[in-house]
SERO-4910 file (N, C-alpha, C, O; in steps of 0.05 Angstrom, whole numbers):
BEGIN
 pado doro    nc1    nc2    nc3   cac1   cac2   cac3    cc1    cc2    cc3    oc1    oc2    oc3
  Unk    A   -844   2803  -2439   -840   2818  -2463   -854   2845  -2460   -874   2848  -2446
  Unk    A   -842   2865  -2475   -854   2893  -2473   -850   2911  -2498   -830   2923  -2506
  Unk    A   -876   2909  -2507   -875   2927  -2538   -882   2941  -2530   -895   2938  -2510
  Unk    A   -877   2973  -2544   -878   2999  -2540   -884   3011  -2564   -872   3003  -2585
  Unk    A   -897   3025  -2565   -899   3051  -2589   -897   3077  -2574   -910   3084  -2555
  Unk    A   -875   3093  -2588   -874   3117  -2575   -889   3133  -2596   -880   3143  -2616
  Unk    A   -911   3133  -2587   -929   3158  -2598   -944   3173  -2572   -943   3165  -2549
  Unk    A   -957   3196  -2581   -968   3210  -2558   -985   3196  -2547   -987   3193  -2522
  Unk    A  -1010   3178  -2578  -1020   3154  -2568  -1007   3127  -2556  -1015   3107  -2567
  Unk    A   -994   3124  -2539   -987   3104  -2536   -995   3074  -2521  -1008   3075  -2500
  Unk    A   -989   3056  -2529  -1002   3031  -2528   -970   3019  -2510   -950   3029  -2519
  Unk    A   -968   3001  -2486   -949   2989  -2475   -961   2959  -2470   -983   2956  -2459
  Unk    A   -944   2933  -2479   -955   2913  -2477   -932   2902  -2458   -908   2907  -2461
  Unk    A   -946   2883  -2433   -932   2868  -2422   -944   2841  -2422   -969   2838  -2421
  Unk    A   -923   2811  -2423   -929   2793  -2421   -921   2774  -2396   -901   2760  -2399
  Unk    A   -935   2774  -2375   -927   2760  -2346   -929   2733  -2347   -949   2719  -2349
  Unk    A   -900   2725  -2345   -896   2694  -2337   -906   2693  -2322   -928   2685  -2329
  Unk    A   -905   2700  -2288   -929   2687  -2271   -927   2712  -2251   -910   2730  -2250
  Unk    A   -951   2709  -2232   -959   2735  -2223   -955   2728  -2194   -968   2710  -2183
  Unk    A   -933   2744  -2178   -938   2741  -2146   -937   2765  -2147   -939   2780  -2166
  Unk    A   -934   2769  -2115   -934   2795  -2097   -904   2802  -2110   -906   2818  -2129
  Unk    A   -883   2797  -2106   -866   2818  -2120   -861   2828  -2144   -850   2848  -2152
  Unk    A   -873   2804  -2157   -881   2815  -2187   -895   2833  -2197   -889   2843  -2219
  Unk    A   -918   2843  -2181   -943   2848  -2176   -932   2879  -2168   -944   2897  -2180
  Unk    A   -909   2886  -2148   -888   2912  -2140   -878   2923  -2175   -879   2943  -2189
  Unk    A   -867   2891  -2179   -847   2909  -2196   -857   2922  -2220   -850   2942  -2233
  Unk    A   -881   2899  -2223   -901   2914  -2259   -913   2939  -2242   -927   2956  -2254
  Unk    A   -908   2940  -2212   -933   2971  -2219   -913   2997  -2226   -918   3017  -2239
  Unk    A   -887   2988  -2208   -870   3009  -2211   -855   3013  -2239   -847   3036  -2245
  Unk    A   -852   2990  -2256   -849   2996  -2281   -871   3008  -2301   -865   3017  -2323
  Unk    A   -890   3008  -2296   -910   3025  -2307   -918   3054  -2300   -929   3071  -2314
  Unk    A   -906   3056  -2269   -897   3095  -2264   -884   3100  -2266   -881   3124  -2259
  Unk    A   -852   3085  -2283   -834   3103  -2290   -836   3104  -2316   -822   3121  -2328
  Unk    A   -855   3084  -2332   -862   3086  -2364   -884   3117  -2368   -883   3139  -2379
  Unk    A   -899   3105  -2355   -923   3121  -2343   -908   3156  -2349   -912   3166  -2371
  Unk    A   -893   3169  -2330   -871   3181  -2324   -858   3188  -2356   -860   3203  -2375
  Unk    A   -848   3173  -2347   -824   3178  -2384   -840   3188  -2408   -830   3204  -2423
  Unk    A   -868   3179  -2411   -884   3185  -2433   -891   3208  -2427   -890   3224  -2446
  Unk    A   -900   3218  -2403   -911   3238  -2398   -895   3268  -2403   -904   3290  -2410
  Unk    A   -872   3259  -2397   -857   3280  -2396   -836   3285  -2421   -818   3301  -2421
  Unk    A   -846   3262  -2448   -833   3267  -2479   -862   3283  -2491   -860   3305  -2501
  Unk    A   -888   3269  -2490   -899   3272  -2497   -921   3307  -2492   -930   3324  -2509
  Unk    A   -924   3306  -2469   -937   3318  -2457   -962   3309  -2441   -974   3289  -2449
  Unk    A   -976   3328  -2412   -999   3318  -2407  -1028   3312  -2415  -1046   3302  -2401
  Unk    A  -1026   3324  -2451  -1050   3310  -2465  -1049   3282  -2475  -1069   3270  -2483
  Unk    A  -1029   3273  -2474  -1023   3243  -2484  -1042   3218  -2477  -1047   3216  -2453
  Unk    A  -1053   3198  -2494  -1071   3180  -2473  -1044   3160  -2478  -1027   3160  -2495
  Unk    A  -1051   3142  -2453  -1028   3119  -2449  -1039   3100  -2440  -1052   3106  -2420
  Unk    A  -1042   3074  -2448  -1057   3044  -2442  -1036   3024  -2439  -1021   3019  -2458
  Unk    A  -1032   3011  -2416  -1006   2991  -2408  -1033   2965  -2415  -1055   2967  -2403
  Unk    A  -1028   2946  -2432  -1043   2931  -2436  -1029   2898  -2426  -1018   2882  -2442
  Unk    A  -1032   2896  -2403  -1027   2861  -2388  -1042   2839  -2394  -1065   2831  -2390
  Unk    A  -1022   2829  -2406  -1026   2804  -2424  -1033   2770  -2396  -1015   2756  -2386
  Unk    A  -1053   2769  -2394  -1054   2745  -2367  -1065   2717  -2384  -1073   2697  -2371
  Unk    A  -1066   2718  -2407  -1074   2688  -2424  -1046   2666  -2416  -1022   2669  -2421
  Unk    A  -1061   2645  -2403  -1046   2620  -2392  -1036   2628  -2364  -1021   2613  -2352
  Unk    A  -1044   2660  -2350  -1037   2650  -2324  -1054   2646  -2307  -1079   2649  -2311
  Unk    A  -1043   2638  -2287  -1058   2635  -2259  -1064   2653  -2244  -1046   2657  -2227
  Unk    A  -1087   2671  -2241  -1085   2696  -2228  -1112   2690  -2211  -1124   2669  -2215
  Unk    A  -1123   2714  -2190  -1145   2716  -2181  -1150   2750  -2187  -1132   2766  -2194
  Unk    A  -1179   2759  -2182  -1193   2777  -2182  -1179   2790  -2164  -1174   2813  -2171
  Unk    A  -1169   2783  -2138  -1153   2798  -2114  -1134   2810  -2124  -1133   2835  -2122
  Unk    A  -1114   2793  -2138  -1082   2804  -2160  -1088   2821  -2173  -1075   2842  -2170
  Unk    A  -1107   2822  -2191  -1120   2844  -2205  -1123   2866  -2192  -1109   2885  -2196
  Unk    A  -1141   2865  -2178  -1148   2896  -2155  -1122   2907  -2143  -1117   2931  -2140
  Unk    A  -1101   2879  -2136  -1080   2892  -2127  -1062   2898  -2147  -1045   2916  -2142
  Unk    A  -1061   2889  -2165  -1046   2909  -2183  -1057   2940  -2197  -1046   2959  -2208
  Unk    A  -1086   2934  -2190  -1092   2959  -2195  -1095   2974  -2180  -1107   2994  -2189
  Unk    A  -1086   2977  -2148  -1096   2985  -2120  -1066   3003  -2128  -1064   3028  -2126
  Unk    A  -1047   2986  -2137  -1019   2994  -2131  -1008   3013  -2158   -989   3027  -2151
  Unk    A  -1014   3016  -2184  -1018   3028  -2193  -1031   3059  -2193  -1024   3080  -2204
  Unk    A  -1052   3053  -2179  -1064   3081  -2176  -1059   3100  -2155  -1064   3124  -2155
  Unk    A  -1046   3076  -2130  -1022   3088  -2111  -1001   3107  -2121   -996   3128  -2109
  Unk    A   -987   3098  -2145   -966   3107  -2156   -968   3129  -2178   -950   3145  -2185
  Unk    A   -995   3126  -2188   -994   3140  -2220  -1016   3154  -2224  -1019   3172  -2240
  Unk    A  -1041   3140  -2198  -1060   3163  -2192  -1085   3161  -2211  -1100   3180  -2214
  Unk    A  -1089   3135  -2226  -1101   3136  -2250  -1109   3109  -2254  -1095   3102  -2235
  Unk    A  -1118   3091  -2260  -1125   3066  -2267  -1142   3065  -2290  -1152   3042  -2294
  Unk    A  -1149   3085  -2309  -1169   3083  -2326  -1134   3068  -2353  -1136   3062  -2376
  Unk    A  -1112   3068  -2335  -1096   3067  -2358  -1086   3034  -2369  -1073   3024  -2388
  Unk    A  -1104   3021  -2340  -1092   2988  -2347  -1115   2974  -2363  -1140   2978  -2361
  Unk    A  -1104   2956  -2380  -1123   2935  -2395  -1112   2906  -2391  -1090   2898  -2398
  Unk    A  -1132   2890  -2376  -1125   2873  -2372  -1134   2849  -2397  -1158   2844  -2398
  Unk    A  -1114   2835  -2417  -1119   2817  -2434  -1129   2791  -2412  -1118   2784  -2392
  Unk    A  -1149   2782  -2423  -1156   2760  -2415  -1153   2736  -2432  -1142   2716  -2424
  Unk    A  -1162   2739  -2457  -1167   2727  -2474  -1162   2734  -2503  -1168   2718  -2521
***
């Protein structure tokens, strides 16, 4: 699932059934072309928070880094992910 508010502030919620390595590709690249899209309605003062929802999965600290390794590959930024735990 993926709620959105299109405001300059914007908030992006994802909810991951389960987390592999291609999963892990595809949420980063859907977050640089969200990432992307906001940037370029809104402008580059905009703050933007993709907030990953991981309550009930199975993940490690490694998945994490790597989704944030791969993110900041792409978008150059990592202050923008929140990881739900709980």
């Amino acid at each position: 699932m993926i709620k959105t508010e299109l405001s300059p502030d914007s908030s992006v919620f994802y909810m991951q059934k389960s987390i592999t390595d291609v999963k892990i590709n595809s949420l980063a690249n859907n977050i640089h072309k969200q990432y992307n899209d906001r940037k370029k309605l809104f402008g580059n003062d905009c703050n933007i928070t993709f907030h990953i929802d991981l309550r009930g999965q199975d993940y490690t600290e490694d998945m994490l880094s790597d989704i944030t390794r791969r993110v900041k590959d792409l978008v150059g930024d990592t202050n923008i992910l929140h990881f739900v735990r709980k």
